[in-house]
C-alpha positions in Angstrom: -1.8 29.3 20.0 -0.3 27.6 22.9 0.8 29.5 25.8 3.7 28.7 28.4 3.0 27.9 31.6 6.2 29.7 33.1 6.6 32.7 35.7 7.4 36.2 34.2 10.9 35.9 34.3 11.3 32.3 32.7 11.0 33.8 29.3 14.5 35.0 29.0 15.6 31.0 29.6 13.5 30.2 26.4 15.2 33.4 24.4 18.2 32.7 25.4 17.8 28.3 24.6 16.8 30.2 20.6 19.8 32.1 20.6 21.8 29.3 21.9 20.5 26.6 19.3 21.0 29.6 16.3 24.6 29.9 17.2 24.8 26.4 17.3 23.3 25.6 14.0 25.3 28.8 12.5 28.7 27.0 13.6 27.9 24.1 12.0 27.6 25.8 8.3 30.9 28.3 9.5 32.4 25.0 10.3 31.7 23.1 7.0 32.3 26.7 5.3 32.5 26.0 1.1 33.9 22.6 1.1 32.1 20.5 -1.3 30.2 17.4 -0.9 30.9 13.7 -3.0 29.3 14.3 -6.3 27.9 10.5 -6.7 24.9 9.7 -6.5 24.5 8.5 -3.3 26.2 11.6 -1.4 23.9 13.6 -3.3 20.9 12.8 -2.7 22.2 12.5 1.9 23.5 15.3 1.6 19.6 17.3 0.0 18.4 15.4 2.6 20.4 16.6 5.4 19.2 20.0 4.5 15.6 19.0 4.7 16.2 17.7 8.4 18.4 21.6 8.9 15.5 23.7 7.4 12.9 21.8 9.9 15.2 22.3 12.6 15.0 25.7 11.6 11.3 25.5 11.3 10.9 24.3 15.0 12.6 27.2 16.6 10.7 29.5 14.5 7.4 27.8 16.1 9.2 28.2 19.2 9.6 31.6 19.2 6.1 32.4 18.0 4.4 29.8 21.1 3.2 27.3 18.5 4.6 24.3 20.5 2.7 21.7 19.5 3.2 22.2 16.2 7.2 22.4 16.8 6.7 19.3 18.2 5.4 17.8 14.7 8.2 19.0 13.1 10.5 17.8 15.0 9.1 14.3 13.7 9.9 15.4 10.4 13.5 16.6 11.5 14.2 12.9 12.6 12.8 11.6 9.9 15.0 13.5 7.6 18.1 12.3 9.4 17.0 8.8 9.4 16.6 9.3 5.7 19.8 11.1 4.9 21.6 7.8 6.7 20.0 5.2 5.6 20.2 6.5 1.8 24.3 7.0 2.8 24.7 3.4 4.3 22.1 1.3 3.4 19.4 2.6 0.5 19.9 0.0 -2.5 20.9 1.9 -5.9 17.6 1.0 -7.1 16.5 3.4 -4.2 18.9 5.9 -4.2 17.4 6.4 -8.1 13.9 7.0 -7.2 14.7 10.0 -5.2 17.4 11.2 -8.2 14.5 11.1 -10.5 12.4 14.3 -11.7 9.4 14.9 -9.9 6.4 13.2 -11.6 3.3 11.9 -10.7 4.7 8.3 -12.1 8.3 9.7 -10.0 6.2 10.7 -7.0 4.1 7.1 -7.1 7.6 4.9 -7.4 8.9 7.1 -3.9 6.3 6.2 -2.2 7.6 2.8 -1.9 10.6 3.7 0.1 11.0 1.7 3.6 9.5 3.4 6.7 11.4 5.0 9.5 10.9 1.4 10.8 12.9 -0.3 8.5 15.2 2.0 7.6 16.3 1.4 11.4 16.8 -2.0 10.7 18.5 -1.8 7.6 20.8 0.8 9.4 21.1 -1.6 12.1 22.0 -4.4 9.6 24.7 -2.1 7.9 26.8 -1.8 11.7 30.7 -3.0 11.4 31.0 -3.1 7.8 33.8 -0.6 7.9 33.5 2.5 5.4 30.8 1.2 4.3 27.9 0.8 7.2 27.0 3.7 9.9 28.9 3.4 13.5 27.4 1.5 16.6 27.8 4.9 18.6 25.3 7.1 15.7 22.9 4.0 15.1 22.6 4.0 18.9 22.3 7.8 19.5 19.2 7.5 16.6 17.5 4.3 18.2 17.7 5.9 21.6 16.2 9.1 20.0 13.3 7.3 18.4 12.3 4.9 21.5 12.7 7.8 23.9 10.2 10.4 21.9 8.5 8.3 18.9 5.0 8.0 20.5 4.5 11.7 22.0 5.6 13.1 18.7 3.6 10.6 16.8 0.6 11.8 19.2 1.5 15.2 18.3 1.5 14.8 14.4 -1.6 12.8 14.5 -3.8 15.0 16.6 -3.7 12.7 19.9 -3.7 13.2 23.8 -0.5 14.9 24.3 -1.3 18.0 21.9 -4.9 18.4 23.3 -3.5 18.5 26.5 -0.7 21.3 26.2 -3.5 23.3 24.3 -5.9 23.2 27.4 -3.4 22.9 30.4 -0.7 25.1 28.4 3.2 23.7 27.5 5.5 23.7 30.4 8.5 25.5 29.9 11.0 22.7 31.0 9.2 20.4 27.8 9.9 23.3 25.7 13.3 23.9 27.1 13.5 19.9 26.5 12.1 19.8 22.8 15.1 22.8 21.4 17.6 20.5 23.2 16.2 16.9 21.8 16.3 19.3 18.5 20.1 20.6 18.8 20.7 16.9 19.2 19.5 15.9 15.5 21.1 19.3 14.3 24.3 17.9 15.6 24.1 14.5 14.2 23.2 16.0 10.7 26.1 18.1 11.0 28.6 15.3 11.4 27.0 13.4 8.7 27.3 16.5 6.1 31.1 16.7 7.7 31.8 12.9 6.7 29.7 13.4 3.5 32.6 16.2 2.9 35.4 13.5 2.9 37.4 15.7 5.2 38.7 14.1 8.3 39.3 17.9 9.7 36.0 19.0 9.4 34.4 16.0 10.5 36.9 16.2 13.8 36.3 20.1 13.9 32.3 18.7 14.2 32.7 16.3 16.6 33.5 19.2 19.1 30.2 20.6 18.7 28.7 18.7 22.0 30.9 19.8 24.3 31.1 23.4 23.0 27.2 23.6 23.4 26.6 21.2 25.8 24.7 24.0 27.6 21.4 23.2 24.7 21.7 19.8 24.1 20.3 16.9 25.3 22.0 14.5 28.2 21.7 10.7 26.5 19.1 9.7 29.7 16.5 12.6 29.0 13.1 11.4 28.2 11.6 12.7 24.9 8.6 15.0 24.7 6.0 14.6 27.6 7.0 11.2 28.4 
């Protein structure tokens, strides 16, 4: 178990960043209440796969709150990953693509997945689908996902792969500001998978409703400049 490094007191800053990023995620499903998502294909499978990224979200602050850091940080590869998948299968996946995940799991189903484009080029083809209006995603959420991934890809690859960074916070201990730094980096996908479910809704309310999330909570999420995990 990892411990944090962090006087006596300092404890109540990490509660209270839990309690903060609950609310948070908690607003997000009040705010998209029982308003159905687009029943093709496509929507269908972004949308599962926005609730994969939610769930690890919610995985991370249970790690959190037990003082498995580290292994927070590992999910919180997964969590971008999720998002990255949900938006490239929403603006860019081919419907050759969008069928493999639509298919019942089997070993031949399972085999055919495995082909799907890395985080890597899922980027670019999100990057490729910019300014095709209503159909491509917008130059301000490709660049809020490219600045996630440059600013924390290696430390959490390092801490899914069993390299320095995780070796370290086991033996020196995880500093409370990192930990304080991973919820926000964290609330910051959460948000970004909440618009996306709100424009998988077709509502222009909720999605507008959604888009004052960040300045409601600005208080745990992240400011554009932060570095990512122990960079």
């Amino acid at each position: 178990m990892t411990s944090f490094s962090l006087p006596y007191d300092a404890q109540l800053d990490l509660d209270q960043m839990l309690a903060r990023s609950e609310q948070m995620q908690e607003h997000i499903f009040e705010l998209l209440g029982e308003q159905g998502f687009h029943g093709a294909s496509r929507s269908q499978v972004a949308t599962g796969m926005c609730f994969v990224a939610l769930e690890h979200a919610e995985g991370l602050r249970a790690l959190m709150e037990l003082a498995l850091a580290s292994s927070a940080v590992a999910l919180m590869r997964l969590q971008f990953e999720a998002l990255t998948r949900a938006a490239w299968l929403l603006y860019a996946a081919s419907d050759s693509e969008i069928a493999k995940l639509l298919a019942p799991l089997t070993v031949e189903s399972e085999k055919a997945a495995k082909k799907l484009p890395s985080v890597s080029e899922m980027m670019e083809d999100l990057r490729k689908s910019m300014g095709n209006p209503g159909e491509g995603i917008s130059v301000g959420a490709y660049q809020m996902l490219a600045h996630f991934k440059d600013m924390t890809w290696s430390a959490m690859n390092s801490f899914v792969h069993g390299g320095l960074h995780p070796l370290r916070r086991v033996e020196e201990g995880f500093p409370l500001p990192l930990a304080l730094q991973i919820l926000r980096n964290s609330n910051g996908l959460v948000t970004m998978t909440g618009m996306l479910l709100a424009i998988l809704t077709g509502d222009s309310l909720i999605a507008s409703a959604m888009s004052r999330i960040q300045p409601d909570f600005a208080d745990c999420l992240p400011d554009l400049q932060e570095r990512g995990p122990g960079a």
